[in-house]
N, C-alpha and C positions, 0 to 999 in steps of 0.2 A: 345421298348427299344432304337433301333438305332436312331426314331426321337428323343427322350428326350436329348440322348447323342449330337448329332446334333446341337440342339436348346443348349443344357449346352453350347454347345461350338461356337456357335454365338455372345450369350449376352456375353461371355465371353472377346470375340474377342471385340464385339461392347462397352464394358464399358474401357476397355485396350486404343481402339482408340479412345470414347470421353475426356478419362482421359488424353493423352498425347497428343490430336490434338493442334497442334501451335495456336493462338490467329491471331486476323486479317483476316480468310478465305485462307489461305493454304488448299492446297486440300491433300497434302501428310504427315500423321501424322511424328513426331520427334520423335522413340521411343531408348529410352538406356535404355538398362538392366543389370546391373549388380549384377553377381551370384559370389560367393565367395565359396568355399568349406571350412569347419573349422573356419569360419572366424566369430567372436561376436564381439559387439560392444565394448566390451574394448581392442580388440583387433588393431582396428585402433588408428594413430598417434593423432588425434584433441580428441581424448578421451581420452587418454594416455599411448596407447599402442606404445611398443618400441621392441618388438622380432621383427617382419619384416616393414621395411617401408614401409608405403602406401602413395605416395607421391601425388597422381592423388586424391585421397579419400579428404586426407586433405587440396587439393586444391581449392573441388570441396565445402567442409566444408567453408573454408578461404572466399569465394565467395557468402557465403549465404546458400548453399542448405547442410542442415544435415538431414541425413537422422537417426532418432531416435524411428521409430513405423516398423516393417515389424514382415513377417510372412514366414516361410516352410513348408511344408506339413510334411520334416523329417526333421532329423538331419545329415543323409545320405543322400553324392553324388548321386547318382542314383536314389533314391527315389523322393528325392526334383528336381534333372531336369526334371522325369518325368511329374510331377505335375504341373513345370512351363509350360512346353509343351504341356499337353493335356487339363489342368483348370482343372482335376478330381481326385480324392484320388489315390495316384500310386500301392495300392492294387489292384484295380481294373484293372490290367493291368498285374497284377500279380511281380510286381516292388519292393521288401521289404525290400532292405538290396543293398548292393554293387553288380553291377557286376562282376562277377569273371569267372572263368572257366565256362564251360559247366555243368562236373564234380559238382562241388561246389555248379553253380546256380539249379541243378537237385537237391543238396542235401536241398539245403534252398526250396524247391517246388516253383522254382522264376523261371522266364519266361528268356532264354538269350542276350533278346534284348525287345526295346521298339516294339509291336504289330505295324506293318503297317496300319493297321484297327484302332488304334486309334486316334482322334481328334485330330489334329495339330494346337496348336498358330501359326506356321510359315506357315504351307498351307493356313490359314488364312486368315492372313495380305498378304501373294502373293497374294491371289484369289481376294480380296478385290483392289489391285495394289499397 
C-alpha cells in the first residue's frame, strides 16, 4: 500500500514538473499555483465578475493565459488543499469538511490536521531540487 501511494505520488510530481518545465533546457521547473477559496469562474473580473477585484487574474487573462478547464477534488478549503498536496482523494487522509476545532473535527470523524505520513507535492518538488 505504502509503495502504490509512493509511486501515486511520484508520477504525480513527475507529470506536474513535465507540464510546467520551461522550454529551451532550464533545469529548474517555473511552477505557479494558484488556489482560490470560493472562488468560480464567473466570479473573476475578465468574465464578468464585479463583487471582489481580481486585478492580477485579469491581467494574467488580458496577456493571453485564461484559465477556463480545472478541477477540485472539493468544494471545501481543507479538502481541496489536501488534495493539491498529497495528488490523492483528501478522504483518504481522513480530510472531509473544514478544519475546525478539535471538538468539531472529532465530531465530523475528521482527522485535525493533514497526516505527516502523507505524500507531499512540496516534499516532492524539494527532494527533486
Amino acid at each position: 500500500m505504502l509503495k502504490q501511494q509512493l509511486w501515486a505520488t511520484a508520477v504525480f510530481a513527475a507529470t506536474v514538473l513535465m507540464a510546467v518545465a520551461s522550454p529551451g533546457g532550464a533545469t529548474e521547473p517555473n511552477i505557479s499555483v494558484i488556489l482560490a477559496d470560493d472562488l468560480g469562474p464567473g466570479d473573476v473580473g475578465v468574465y464578468g465578475g464585479t463583487f471582489v477585484p481580481t486585478p492580477r487574474l485579469d491581467a494574467l487573462a488580458a496577456e493571453g493565459t485564461r484559465f477556463t478547464q480545472y478541477y477540485s477534488a472539493s468544494p471545501i478549503c481543507s479538502p481541496s488543499r489536501a488534495a493539491l498536496i498529497t495528488g490523492q482523494h483528501p478522504a483518504r487522509w481522513r480530510i472531509t469538511s473544514f478544519l475546525q476545532t478539535r471538538q468539531g473535527n472529532a465530531g465530523a470523524e475528521m482527522a485535525d490536521f493533514l497526516d505527516p505520513r502523507a505524500p507531499s507535492l512540496p516534499r516532492a518538488l524539494k527532494a527533486a531540487g
